[in-house]
N, C-alpha and C positions, 0 to 999 in steps of 0.2 A: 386311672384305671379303677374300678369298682370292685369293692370285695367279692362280686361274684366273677366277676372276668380272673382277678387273682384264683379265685379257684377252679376253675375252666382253664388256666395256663398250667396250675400247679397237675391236675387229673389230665389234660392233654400232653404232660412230659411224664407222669407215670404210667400212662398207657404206651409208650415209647417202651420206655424202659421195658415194660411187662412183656412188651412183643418183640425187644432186638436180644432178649439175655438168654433166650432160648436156654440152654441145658446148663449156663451158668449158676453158682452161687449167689443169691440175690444179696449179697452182704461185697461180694467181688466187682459184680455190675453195679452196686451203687457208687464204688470208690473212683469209676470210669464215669458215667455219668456227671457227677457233682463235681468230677475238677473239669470238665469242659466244659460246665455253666459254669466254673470258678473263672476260667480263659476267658470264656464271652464276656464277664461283668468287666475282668479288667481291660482287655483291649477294650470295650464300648466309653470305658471313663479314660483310657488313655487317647482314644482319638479323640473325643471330645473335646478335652482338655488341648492336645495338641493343634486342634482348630483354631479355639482362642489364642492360646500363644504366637503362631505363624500367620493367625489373622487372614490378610488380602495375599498371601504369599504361599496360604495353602493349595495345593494343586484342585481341579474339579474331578471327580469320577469321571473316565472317558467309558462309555459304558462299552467299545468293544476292548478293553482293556482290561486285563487277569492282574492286573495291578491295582493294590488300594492306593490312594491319594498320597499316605503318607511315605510308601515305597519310591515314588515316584519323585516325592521333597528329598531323599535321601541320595538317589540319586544322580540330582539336579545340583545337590548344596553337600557335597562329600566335605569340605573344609569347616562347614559351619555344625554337621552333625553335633560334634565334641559340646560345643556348648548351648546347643538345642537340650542335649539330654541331662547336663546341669539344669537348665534351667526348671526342666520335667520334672529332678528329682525335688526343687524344693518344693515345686507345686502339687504335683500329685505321689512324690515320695518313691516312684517306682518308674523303671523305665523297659519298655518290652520293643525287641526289636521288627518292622515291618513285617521281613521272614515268619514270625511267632504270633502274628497277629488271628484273632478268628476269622476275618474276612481272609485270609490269605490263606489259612487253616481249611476253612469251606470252603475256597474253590480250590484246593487239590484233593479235599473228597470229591463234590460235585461231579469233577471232571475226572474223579476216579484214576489220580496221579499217584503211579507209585512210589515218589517219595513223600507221600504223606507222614507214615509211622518212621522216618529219618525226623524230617521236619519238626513231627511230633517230641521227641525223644530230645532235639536237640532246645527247645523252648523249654521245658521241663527245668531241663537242666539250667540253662540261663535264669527264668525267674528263680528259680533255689538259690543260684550260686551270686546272681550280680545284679537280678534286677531291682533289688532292694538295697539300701543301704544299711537297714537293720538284719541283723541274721533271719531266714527264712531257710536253713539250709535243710534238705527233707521233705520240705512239703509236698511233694510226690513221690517220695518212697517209699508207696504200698503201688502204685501205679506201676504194672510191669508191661510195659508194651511189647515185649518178647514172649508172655505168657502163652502157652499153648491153647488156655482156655480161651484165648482168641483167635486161635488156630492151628495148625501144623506146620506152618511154614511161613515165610514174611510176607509170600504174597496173600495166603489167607488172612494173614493178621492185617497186611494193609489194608484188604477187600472188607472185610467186617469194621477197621475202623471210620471205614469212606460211609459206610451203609451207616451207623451210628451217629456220626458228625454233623451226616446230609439229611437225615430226618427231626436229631435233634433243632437243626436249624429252622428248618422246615415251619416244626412244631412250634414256633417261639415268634416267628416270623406273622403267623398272625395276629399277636398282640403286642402294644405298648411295652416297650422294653426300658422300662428308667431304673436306676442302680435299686431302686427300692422293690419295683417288682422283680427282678431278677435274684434278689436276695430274702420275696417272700417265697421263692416258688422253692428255692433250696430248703427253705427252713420246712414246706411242704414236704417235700420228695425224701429228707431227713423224716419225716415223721411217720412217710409211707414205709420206707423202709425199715424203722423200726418196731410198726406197728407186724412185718413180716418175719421180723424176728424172734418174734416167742419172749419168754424170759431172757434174754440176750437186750433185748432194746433198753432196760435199764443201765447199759453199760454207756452210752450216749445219747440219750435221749428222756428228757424230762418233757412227760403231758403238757399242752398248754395249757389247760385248764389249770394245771398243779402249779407251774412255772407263773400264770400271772398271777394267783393268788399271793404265794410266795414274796412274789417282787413287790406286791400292794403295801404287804405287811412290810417288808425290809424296807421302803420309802417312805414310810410313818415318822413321823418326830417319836422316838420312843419313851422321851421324858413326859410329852403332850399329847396323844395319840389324835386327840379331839382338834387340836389344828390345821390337821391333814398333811398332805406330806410334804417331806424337807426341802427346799429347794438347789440344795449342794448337797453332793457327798464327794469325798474327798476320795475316797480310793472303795471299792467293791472287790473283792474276792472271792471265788470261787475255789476250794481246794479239790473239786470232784468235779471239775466242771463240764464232763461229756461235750460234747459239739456245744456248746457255749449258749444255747436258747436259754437257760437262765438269767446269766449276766445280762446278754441282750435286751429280756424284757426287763430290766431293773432300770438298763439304760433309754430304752422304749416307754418306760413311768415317767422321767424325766429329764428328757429330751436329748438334743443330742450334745450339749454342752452341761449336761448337768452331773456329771462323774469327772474327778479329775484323772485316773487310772484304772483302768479294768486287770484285773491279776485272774490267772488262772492257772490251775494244774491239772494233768491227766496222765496218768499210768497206761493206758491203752493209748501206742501207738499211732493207730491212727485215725482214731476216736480223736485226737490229738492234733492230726493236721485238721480233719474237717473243724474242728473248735476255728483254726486259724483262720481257713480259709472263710469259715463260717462270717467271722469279726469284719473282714475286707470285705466280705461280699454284704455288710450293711451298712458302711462306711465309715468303720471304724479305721480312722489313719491308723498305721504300724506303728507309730510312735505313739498313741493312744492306748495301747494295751500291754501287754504281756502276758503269754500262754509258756506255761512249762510243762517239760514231761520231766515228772517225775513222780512220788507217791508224797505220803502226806506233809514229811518232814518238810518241804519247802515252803510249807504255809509260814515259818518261823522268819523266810527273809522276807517277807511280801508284807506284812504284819499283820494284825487282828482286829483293825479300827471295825471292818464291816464285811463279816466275813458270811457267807450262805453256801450251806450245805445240799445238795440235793438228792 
């Protein structure tokens, strides 16, 4: 995909956004928005992955079928499940059950099924609580699917989340969707929305202009400056690190092996999860980082080898 189509996907989801948040809080609607492109990136790398592993054994799309392929392996192989999903966790670390998948998510908006916002509610909860082996506990605890600013009742809230789901999808569906565009268009839709926040956007969101500057300098040999930049760093830190577009480009200077641990800390809530969900959706393994909430004292257990302030 072209840096121009990137920006044609990133402006065709914030035109979404613009037109479904109606009389919402744009700071509200972004935290809806950004974990269901968080869904799509990981179901899209868990089926994927799931194709390789089960190979010739993976089911085909039947296209008059509201089943995705992998519901259908589950199905068919109830005894082998248990260590399908071992084998998942070492490979891609995480495991999301068929039920919670996007494709199975989009067609009970599509088809405008009212146990969408159950479905919804009950997936949440699973990636939080199991579908990682490392703690992820919270990462939708600003997401209130009961919220009345999505309606007055569940069948409003179900009816507004179907409309939401089914255009995001929609909107996405005309471009290349590889874990890299899906995870520039967030780091997009993060910048719109802060760029909507006034004085507030400093609370998660560093400019990229300011951000790649920054990461140029902190990937400098700083003993040599003149031999350009380092090819290892051993650990990067971030003790403020808003939705993580910092760390990210440091990591984005030198490549995706060239950090041995990313650390970070964030005092806002959930400025906090977007950091997390931020790191997954650019393929940063969960065992590759560390995000904390908390304030600055924590920078003491992380240590100070390379620490950037933003």
């Amino acid at each position: 995909m072209t840096e121009q189509e990137q920006k044609q996907l990133g402006a065709a989801l914030w035109a979404i956004a613009d037109q479904l948040r109606g009389a919402m809080n744009a700071d509200d609607f972004r935290d809806y928005m950004l974990s269901f492109l968080f869904l799509r990136y990981l179901s899209d790398n868990y089926e994927s992955a799931a194709k390789k592993e089960l190979g010739s054994d993976y089911p085909e799309q039947e296209s008059d079928s509201k089943s995705s392929p992998l519901n259908i392996w589950y199905k068919n192989n109830p005894d082998d499940v248990a260590l399908f999903e071992k084998q998942m966790r070492n490979k891609v670390h995480y495991v999301i059950k068929p039920d919670h998948l996007w494709s199975t998510i989009y067609e009970l908006a599509r088809t405008q099924d009212n146990e969408l916002l159950h479905t919804l509610e009950n997936g949440f909860k699973y990636i939080e609580n199991e579908s990682f082996e490392s703690t992820f506990q919270g990462l939708f605890s600003e997401i209130n699917l009961s919220s009345d600013k999505l309606g007055k009742n569940y069948t409003d809230r179900n009816a507004k989340l179907c409309t939401i789901i089914t255009k995001i999808a929609e909107g996405i569906a005309r471009f290349s969707t590889s874990s890299d565009i899906l995870g520039d268009a967030y780091e997009y839709l993060i910048g719109q929305f802060a760029a909507g926040s006034g004085k507030k956007a400093g609370e998660f969101y560093t400019p990229q202009q300011i951000s790649t500057i920054l990461s140029e300098i902190v990937t400098l040999d700083s003993q040599e400056p003149a031999t350009g930049k380092k090819k290892k760093l051993e650990k990067v830190l971030d003790f403020a690190c808003g939705s993580g577009s910092l760390l990210l480009n440091v990591r984005k200077q030198l490549g995706a092996h060239g950090i041995g641990k990313i650390f970070g800390q964030e005092k806002n809530i959930t400025t906090y999860n977007l950091a997390r969900m931020n790191m997954l959706l650019h393929g940063v393994k969960d065992s590759e980082f560390e995000i904390y909430h908390g304030d600055r004292s924590e920078e003491r257990r992380v240590g100070k080898e390379c620490t950037i302030q933003c």
